[in-house]
N, C-alpha and C positions, 0 to 999 in steps of 0.2 A: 303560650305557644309561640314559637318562631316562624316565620315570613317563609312560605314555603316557596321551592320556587321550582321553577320548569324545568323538564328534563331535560338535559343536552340534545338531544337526539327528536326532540322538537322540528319538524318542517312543514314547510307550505304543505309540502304533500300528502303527511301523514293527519293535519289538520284537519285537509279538503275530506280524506276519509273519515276523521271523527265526525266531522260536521256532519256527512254525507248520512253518515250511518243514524246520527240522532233524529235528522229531519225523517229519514225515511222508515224508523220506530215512531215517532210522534205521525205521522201523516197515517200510517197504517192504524194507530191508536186510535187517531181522530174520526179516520172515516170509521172505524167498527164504530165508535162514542157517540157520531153523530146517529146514526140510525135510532136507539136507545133513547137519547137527549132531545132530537128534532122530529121524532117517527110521523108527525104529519107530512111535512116534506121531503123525508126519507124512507121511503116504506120498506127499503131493501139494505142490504148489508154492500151490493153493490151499486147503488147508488150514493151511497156515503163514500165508497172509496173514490167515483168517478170523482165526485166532488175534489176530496182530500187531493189528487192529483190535479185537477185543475189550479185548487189552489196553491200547492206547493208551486206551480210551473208558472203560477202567474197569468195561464192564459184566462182564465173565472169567464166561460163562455155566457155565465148568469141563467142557465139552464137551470140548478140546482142552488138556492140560497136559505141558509137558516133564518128560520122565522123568532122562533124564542132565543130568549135573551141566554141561555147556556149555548144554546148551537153557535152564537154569536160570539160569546167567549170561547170557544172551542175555536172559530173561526180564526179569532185572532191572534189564538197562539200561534197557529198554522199558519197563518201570514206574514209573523215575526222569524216562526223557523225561515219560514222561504225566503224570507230578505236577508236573513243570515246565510244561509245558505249560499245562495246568489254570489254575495260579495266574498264569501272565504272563497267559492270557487272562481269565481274572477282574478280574487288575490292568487290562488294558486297558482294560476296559469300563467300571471304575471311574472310571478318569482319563478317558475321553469324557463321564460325567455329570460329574463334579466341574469339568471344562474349560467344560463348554456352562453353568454353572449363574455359574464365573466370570466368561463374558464376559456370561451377561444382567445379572447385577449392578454388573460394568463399565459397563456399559449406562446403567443406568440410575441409576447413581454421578454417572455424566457428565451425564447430563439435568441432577439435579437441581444439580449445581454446575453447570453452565451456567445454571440456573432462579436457584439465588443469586447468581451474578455478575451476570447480566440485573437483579436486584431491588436488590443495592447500585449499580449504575451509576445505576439512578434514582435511590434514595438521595441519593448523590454531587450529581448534576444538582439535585433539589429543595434538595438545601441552598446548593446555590451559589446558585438562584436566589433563595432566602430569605437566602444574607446580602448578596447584590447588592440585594436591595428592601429590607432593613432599614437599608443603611447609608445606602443617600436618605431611608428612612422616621428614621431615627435623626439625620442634618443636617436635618430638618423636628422633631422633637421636639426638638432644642437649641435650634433656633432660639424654637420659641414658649414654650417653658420660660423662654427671655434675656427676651423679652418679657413674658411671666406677673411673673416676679422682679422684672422693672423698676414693673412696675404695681402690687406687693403693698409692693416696697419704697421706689419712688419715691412714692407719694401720689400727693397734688393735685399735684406736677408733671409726675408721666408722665401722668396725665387728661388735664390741661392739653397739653401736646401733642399731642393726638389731635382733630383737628379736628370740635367737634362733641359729642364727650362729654363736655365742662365742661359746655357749658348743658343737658343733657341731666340729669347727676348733680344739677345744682342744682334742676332746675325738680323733682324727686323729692323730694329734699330738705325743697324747702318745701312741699309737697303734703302731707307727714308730718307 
C-alpha cells in the first residue's frame, strides 16, 4: 500500500475540532469506565465524570483519584488526551493569529505594489512623452545648429543670403 497522505483542506482549525471531539468521546468514556473499573472510589456515574473533567482541564483538584491499577490506566490515557488536547488547541490559536496577521500584510504587500506599478506606469508614459517632444525638439535643435554652423563658417556669404542682414552688419560696421 502507498503513503497516504493528508487532505488538502487540513487546518489548525478543523484539527482543533477533531482533537476536540476525540478527547471529549474518550473523557465521556472514561468517566462512565471509571465508575465500573474504580467503583470503590467512584460510587456514582457522576463522580467519574467530575473526575474525567477535572482531569481533561488539568485542574485534578485530587478530590477524586483512582485507586486500582485499571482506574490508573484509564487515568492516563485521559491525561495524554488532555495534553494533546492542550497543545493542538494552543497550536490553533496560534495559526489563527499568524493566519490573520499574514493576510493583513498580504494586504497591504499588495497596495503597495499596486501603488508602485501605478507610479512606474507614469514613469513609462512621462518618458515616452519626453522622448516623443525631444525628438521634434532635437529635428529643431539640428536644424538651427545647420544654420548657426553655416553662419559661423560661411561668413559674409551666409550673411549675404539673408535678406537684409548684409546692409544691417555693414551700416554697424561703419558706425564703429
Amino acid at each position: 500500500m502507498g503513503r497516504q497522505r493528508l487532505p488538502d483542506d487540513l487546518t489548525a482549525r478543523r484539527a482543533a475540532f477533531v482533537i476536540s471531539g476525540i478527547t471529549l468521546g474518550v473523557a465521556l468514556a472514561a468517566g462512565l469506565l471509571m465508575r465500573s473499573v474504580d467503583h470503590g472510589e467512584f460510587r456514582t456515574v457522576g463522580s467519574g465524570l467530575w473526575w474525567s473533567v477535572q482531569t481533561v482541564t488539568t485542574v485534578g483538584y485530587g478530590d477524586k483519584v483512582p485507586t486500582s491499577t485499571a482506574g490508573r490506566l484509564v487515568a492516563t490515557v485521559v491525561m495524554v488526551m488532555a495534553l494533546g488536547f492542550l497543545s493542538v488547541l494552543t497550536a490553533s490559536i496560534s495559526a489563527l493569529f499568524v493566519e490573520s496577521t499574514r493576510r493583513r500584510r498580504s494586504r497591504r504587500d499588495d497596495a503597495s505594489l499596486e501603488h508602485i506599478a501605478d507610479r512606474l506606469d507614469q514613469i513609462e508614459r512621462r518618458l515616452e512623452a519626453l522622448s516623443v517632444h525631444q525628438g521634434l525638439e532635437g529635428d529643431q535643435d539640428r536644424a538651427d545648429r545647420r544654420r548657426d554652423e553655416g553662419l559661423h563658417h560661411g561668413g559674409e556669404e551666409a550673411v549675404a543670403r539673408q535678406p537684409g542682414r548684409a546692409e544691417a552688419i555693414e551700416a554697424d560696421q561703419h558706425e564703429a
